[in-house]
C-alpha positions as CSV (number, residue, x, y, z in Angstrom):
1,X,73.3,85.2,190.7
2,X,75.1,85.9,193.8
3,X,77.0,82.9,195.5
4,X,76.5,82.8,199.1
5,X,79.3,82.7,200.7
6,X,80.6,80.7,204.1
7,X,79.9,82.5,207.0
8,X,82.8,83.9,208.7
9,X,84.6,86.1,211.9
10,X,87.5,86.7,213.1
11,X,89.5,85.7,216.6
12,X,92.8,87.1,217.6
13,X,95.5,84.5,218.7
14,X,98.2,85.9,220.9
15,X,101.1,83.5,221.0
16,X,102.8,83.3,224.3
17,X,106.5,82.9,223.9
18,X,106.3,79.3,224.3
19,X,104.4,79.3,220.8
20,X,105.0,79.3,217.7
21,X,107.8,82.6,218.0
22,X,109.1,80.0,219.5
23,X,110.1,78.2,216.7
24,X,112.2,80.9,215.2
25,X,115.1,80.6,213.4
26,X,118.3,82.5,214.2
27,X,117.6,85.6,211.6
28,X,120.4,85.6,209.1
29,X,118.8,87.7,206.0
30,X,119.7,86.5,202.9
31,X,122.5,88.3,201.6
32,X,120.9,90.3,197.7
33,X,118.0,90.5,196.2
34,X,115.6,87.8,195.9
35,X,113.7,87.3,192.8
36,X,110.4,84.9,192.2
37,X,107.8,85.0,189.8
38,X,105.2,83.1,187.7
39,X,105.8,82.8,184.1
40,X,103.4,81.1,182.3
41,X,102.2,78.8,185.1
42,X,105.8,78.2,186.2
43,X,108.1,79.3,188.7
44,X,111.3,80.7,188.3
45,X,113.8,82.1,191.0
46,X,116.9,84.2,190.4
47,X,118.2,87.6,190.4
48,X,120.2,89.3,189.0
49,X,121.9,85.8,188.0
50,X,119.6,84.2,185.1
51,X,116.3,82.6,186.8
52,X,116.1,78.8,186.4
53,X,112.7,76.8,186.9
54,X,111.7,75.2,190.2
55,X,110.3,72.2,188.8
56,X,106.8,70.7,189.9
57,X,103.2,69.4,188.8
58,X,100.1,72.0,188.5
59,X,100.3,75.6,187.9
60,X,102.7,77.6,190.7
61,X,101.1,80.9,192.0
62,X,101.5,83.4,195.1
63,X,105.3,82.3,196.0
64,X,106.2,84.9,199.4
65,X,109.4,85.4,200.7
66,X,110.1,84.1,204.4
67,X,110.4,87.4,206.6
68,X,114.7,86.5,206.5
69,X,114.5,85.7,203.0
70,X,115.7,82.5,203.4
71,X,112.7,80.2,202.8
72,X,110.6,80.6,200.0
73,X,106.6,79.3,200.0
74,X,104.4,79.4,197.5
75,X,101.0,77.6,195.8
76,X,100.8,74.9,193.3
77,X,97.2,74.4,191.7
78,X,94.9,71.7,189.8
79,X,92.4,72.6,187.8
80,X,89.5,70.2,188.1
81,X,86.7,72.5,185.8
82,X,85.8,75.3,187.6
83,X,87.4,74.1,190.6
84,X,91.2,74.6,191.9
85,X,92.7,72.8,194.6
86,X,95.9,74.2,195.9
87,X,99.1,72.6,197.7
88,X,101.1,74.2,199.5
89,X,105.0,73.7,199.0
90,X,108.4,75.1,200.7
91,X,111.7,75.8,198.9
92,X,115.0,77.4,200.2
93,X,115.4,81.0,199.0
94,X,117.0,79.9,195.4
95,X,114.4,77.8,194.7
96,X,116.3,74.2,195.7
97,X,114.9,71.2,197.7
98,X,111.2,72.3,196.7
99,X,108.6,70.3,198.3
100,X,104.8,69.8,199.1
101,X,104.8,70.2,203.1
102,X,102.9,67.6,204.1
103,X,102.2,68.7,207.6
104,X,99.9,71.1,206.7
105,X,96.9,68.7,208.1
106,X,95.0,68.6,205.2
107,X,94.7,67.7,201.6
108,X,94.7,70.8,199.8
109,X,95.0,74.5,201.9
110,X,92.7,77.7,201.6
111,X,95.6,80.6,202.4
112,X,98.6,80.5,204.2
113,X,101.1,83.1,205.7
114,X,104.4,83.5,206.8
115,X,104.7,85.0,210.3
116,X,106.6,88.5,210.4
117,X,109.1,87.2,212.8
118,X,109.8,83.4,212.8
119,X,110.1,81.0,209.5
120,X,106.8,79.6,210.6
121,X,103.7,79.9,208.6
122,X,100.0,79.8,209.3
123,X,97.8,77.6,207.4
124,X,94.4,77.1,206.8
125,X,93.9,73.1,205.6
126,X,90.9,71.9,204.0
127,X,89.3,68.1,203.9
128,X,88.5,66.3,200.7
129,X,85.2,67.9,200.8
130,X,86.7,71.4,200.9
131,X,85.7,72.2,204.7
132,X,88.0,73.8,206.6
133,X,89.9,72.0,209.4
134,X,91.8,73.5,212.0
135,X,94.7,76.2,211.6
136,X,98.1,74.6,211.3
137,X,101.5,76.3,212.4
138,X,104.2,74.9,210.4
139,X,107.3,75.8,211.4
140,X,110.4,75.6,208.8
141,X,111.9,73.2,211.8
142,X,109.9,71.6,214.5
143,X,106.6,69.8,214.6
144,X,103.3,71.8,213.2
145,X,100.7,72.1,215.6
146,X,97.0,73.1,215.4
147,X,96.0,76.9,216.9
148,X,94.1,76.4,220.0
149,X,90.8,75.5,220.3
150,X,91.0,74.2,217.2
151,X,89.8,77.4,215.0
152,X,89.6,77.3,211.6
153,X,89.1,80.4,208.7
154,X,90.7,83.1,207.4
155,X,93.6,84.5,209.3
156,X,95.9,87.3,209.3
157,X,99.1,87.8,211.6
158,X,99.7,91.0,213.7
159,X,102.8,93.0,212.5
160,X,105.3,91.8,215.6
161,X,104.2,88.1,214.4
162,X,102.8,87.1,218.0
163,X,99.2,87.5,217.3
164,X,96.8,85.8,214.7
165,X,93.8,86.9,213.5
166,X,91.3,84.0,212.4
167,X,88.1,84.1,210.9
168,X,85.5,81.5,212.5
169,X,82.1,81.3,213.1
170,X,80.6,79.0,216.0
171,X,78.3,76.7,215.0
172,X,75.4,78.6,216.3
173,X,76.1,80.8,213.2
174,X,76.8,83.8,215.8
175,X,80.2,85.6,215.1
176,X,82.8,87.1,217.6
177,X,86.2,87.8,218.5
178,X,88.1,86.0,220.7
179,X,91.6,86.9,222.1
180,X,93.4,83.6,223.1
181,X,96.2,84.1,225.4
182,X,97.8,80.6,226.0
183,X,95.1,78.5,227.1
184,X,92.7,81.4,228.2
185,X,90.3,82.5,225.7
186,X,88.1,85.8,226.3
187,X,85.4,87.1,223.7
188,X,84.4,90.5,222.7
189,X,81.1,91.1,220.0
190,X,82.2,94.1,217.4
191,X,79.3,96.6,217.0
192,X,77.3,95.1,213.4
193,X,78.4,91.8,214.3
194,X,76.1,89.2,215.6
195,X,74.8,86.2,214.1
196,X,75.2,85.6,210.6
197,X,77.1,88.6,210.0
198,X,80.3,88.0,210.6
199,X,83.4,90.1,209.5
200,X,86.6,90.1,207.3
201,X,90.2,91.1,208.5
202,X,91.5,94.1,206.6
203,X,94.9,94.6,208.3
204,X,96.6,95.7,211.7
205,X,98.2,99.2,213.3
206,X,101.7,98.2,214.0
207,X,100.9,98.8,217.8
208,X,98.7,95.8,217.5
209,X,96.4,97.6,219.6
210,X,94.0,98.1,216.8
211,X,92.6,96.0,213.8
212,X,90.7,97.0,210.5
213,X,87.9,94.9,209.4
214,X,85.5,94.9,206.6
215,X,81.7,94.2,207.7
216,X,80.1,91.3,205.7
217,X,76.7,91.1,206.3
218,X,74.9,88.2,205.7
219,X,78.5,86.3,204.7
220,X,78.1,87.2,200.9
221,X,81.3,88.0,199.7
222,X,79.3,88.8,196.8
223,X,77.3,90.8,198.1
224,X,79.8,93.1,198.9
225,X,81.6,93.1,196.5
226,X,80.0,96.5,195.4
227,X,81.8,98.2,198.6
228,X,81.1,97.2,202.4
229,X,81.9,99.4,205.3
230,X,85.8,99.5,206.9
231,X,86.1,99.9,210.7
232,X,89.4,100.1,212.5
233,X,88.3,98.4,216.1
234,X,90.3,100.0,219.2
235,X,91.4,96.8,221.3
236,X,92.2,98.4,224.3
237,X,89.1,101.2,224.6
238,X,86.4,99.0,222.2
239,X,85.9,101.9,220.2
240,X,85.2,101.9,216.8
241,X,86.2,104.1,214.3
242,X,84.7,104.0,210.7
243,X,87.1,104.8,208.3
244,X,85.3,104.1,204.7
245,X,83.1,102.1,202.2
246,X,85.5,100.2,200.2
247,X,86.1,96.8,198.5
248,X,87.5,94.0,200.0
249,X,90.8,93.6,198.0
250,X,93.0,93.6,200.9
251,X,96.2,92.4,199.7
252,X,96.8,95.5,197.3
253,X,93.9,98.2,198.0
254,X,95.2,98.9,201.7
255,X,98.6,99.7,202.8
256,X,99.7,100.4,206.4
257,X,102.9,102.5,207.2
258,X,103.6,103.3,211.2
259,X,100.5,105.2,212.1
260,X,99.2,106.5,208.6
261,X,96.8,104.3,206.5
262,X,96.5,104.0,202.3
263,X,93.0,102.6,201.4
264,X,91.3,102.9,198.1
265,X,87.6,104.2,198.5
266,X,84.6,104.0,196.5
267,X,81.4,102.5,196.0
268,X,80.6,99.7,192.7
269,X,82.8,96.5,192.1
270,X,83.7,98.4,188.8
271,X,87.3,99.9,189.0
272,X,87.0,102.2,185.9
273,X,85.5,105.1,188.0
274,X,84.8,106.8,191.5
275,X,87.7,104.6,193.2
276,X,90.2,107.4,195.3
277,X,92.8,106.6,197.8
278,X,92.3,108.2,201.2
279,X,94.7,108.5,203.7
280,X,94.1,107.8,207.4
281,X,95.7,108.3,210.6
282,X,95.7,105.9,213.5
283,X,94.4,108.2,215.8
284,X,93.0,110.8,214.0
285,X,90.8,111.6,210.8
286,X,90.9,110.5,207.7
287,X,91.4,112.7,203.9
288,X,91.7,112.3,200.3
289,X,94.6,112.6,198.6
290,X,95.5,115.7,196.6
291,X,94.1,115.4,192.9
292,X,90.3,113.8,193.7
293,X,87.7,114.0,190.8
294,X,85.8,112.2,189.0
295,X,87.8,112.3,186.1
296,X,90.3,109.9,187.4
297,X,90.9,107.1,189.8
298,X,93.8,106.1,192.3
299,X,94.8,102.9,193.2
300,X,97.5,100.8,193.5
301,X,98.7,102.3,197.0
302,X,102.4,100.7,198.5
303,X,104.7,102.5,201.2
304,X,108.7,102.3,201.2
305,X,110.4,100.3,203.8
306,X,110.7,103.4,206.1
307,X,107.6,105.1,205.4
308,X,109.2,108.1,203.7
309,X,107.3,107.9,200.5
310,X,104.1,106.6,199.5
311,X,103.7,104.8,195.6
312,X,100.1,104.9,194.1
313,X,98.5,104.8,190.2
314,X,96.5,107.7,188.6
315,X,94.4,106.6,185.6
316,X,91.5,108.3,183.9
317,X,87.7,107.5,185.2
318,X,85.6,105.8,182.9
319,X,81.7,105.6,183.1
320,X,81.6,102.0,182.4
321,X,81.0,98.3,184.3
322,X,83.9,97.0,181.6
323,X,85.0,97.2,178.2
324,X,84.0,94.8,175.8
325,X,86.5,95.5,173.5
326,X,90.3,93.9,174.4
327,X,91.7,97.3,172.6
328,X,89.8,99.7,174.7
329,X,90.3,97.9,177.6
330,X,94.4,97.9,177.5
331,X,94.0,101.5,175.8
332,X,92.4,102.5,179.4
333,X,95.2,99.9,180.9
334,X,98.2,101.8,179.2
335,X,97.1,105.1,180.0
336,X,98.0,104.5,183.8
337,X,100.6,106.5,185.6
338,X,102.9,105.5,188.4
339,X,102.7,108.5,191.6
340,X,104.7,109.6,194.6
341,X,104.0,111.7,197.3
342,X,105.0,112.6,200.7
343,X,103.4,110.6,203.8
344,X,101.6,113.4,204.4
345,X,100.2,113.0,201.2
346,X,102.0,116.4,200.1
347,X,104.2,116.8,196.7
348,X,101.9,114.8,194.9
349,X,103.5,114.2,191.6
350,X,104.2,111.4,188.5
351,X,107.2,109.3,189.1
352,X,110.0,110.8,186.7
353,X,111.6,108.1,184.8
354,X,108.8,105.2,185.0
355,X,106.7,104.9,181.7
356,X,102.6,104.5,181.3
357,X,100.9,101.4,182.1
358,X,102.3,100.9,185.2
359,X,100.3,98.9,188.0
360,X,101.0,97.5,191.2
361,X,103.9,98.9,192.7
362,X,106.6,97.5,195.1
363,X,109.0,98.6,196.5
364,X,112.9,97.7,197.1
365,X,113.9,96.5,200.4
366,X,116.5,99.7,200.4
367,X,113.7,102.3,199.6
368,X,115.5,103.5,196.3
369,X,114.3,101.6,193.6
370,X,110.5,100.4,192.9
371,X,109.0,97.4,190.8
372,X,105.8,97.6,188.7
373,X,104.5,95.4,185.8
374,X,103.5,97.1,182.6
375,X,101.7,94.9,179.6
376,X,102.5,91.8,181.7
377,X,105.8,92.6,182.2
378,X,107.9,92.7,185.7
379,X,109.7,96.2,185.5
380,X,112.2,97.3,188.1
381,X,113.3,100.8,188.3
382,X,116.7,100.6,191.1
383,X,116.8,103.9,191.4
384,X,113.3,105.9,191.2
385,X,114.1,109.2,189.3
386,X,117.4,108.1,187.2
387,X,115.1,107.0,184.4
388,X,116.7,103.8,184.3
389,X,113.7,101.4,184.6
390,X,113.7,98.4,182.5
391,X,111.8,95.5,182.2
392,X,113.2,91.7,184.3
393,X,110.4,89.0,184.0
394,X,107.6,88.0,181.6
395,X,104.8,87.5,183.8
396,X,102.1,86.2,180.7
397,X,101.8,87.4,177.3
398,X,101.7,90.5,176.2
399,X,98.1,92.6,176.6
400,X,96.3,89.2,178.3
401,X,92.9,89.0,178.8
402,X,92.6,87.4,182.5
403,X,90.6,84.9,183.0
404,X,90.2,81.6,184.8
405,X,93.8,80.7,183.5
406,X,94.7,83.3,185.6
407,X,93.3,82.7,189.1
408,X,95.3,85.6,190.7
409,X,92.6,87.8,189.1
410,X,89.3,89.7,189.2
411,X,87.6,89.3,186.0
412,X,89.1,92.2,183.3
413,X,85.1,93.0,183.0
414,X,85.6,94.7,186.2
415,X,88.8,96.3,185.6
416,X,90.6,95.0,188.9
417,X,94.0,93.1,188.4
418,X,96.3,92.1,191.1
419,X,99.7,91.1,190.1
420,X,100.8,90.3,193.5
421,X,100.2,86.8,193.4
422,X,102.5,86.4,190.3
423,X,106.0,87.5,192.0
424,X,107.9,87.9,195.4
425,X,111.0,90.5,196.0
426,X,113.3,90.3,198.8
C-alpha cells in the first residue's frame, strides 16, 4: 500500500549579503585529502594516516565535508522500530571536538546542508511529533537564525551558496515558489503545480537562473516512485523546459557540470532494466548517451572537478522487479563496469585499470584519481588509467543484503544502492 506522503513545494531564498554568506569563514582549504566513512555504524576519519573512530551514541551516517574542508557534519541515528530519529552533529575536519549542535531548533532534524560558500549549513528541524519547524542556518560561528518567514521543508542551496531552495506548502494545501529577497517575498505558480501537487527540487544550473524539479502529484513520494516528470524551470523568462521521466534519487542519479546535465532516465522503480543516462544542455536539447539498449543500463553518473570528463556505470539489463536469490543478485551486482567519456558524451569507453562491480563513482578533488566501492568496499584509484586502484575502507560486509540496518538504501528488491551516504572525500 502506498504511503501518502506530506505535501510539499519549493521557495527560493536569496540571501542578501547581510545573511547567512555573511557568516563565512576566511576560506583556508584544508591542506590533503580528507577521508570519512561509515563502517559498520561507526565513523572513522583519516587519510592516508590510519583512520581512528569519532566516538558517539547511535549509528553515524551521511558525514559531508564543509565546502573548505575544514568542518566536518554528519548524522547520528536511533532506531526506535521502524522509526529513526536523527541528530545532527559538527566535528573539525580530523574528526576532534565532535558534538550534537544544539542550535539546530529542534529535537531531531529531517536533512541538512552545507552551503557552497560559507561554513554555514541549512537545517530542517523537526518537533517531538516529527513536524517540521522552521529552517535553521547554523553557522560554524555566530548565532543560527530561522529563514524568513519562517518556511519549513526540503531545501536545496544554489551553486554560489546565496540562494535556498525550500520545499513548503501553505496551509491552504496550494503550492508555489516564492523568491525571498531580504524581507520582500514575491511568488510565482510552476505550470502542473497548484494545490496538492506540489514539487521536489532536483538541482540548480550554475547560473542560478534556472532550477530542475521533479513534479509530484498528489505528494506521494510513492507514487512516483515508478518515474515522475523532470522540468528545468527558466527563472528569468518562466519557461519551462521538460527534460525527462525519471526517478527521484537526486543525490546520485543527476549530476550538473557548467552547462551540461547527467540524468538517469527510465520509467519503473526497478533498476535492473530500461534505466539510460541522458545528457542535457542548459540551453539546448537533450540526448542519450552512446551505447543505449535494452540490453543494459547506465547509472551512476559523476563529473570531474573541471568538467573535462564524465564517470558513469554500464551493467547488463535484467527483465526483473528483483532477485530473490542473494547470489543472483550480487552476480548481476559484480558484473558492473565503471565508464568514461568526453562531456560531449564522445569516446565512450570502460575505465582501464578499475575492476567489475564498481558503483558510485567520485571523483578526486584534482580530477586524476576516482573512488568507487566494490562488494562493500571503498576503492580509490589516484590515478585513473595506471591500473593502480586498490581498495581504503570497509564500508559493511562483504556481499550485504541492505536493509533497514542500512538506512542509506533503497531496498536490494529494487536494485537501487546509494553509497553516498556512507563516505565523504575532500
Amino acid at each position: 500500500m502506498f504511503a501518502i506522503c506530506r505535501l510539499v513545494a519549493c521557495c527560493l531564498i536569496l540571501l542578501a549579503a547581510s545573511g547567512p554568506a555573511a557568516a563565512e569563514t576566511t576560506p583556508q582549504p584544508y591542506p590533503g585529502d580528507r577521508l570519512a566513512y561509515i563502517s559498520g555504524s561507526k565513523l572513522y576519519v583519516g587519510y592516508p594516516d590510519a583512520p581512528h573512530l569519532v566516538p558517539g551514541p547511535g549509528n553515524a551516517f551521511q558525514p559531508i565535508f564543509s565546502y573548505d574542508g575544514r568542518w566536518l557534519a554528519f548524522l547520528r541515528q536511533q532506531w526506535q522500530g521502524y522509526d529513526v530519529s536523527s541528530q545532527l552533529w559538527l566535528a573539525q575536519a580530523d574528526g576532534s571536538a565532535a558534538h550534537a549542535v544544539s542550535s539546530m531548533g529542534g529535537v531531531a532534524v529531517d536533512g541538512f546542508q552545507w552551503s557552497p560558500s560559507a561554513d554555514v549549513l541549512a537545517v530542517q528541524p523537526l518537533n517531538k511529533k516529527g513536524d517540521w519547524l522552521p529552517i535553521r542556518l547554523v553557522p560554524v560561528q555566530g548565532p543560527a537564525h530561522d529563514v524568513p518567514d519562517q518556511l519549513q521543508g526540503s531545501f536545496l542551496w544554489s551553486p554560489d551558496g546565496q540562494t535556498l531552495a525550500v520545499a513548503a506548502t501553505s496551509r491552504s494545501g496550494y503550492t508555489r515558489l516564492d523568491l525571498v529577497r531580504g524581507n520582500a517575498v514575491t511568488s510565482y505558480a510552476l505550470p502542473g503545480v497548484g494545490r496538492y501537487n506540489p514539487f521536489r527540487l532536483a538541482g540548480w544550473w550554475p547560473n542560478d537562473h534556472s532550477i530542475l524539479y521533479w513534479l509530484d502529484p498528489g505528494g506521494c513520494y510513492s507514487c512516483i516512485a515508478d518515474g515522475t516528470k523532470l522540468d528545468d524551470y527558466d527563472l528569468q523568462t518562466g519557461t519551462v523546459r521538460h527534460v525527462g521521466v525519471t526517478l527521484p534519487y537526486h543525490r546520485d542519479w543527476a549530476a550538473i557540470s557548467g552547462d551540461r546535465l547527467l540524468v538517469v532516465t527510465g520509467r519503473d522503480r526497478s533498476a535492473f532494466y530500461g534505466k539510460h543516462l541522458q545528457l542535457c544542455l542548459a540551453a539546448g536539447s537533450c540526448r542519450p548517451l552512446p551505447g543505449k539498449g535494452s540490453h543494459r543500463i547506465s547509472v551512476d553518473p559523476a563529473w570531474s572537478p573541471d568538467g573535462g570528463l564524465m564517470a558513469f556505470v554500464v551493467a547488463p539489463a535484467r527483465k526483473t522487479s528483483g532477485f530473490r536469490s542473494p547470489a543472483k543478485y550480487w552476480s548481476w551486482m559484480d558484473a558492473h563496469v565503471l565508464w568514461t567519456a568526453q562531456p560531449d558524451g564522445s569516446g565512450a569507453k570502460p575505465a582501464s585499470g578499475v575492476p567489475k562491480g564498481a558503483h558510485g563513482p567520485e571523483w578526486t578533488g584534482d580530477g586524476r584519481g576516482i573512488l568507487f566501492v566494490k562488494d562493500g568496499e571503498l576503492w580509490l584509484d589516484p590515478h585513473l588509467g595506471a591500473a593502480n586502484a586498490h581498495p581504503i575502507a570497509r564500508l559493511v560486509s562483504p556481499h550485504p543484503l541492505p536493509g533497514r540496518e542500512m538506512p542509506a538504501y533503497q531496498s536490494s528488491y529494487y536494485g537501487h544502492m546509494n553509497w553516498h551516504d556512507l563516505f565523504a572525500w575532500y
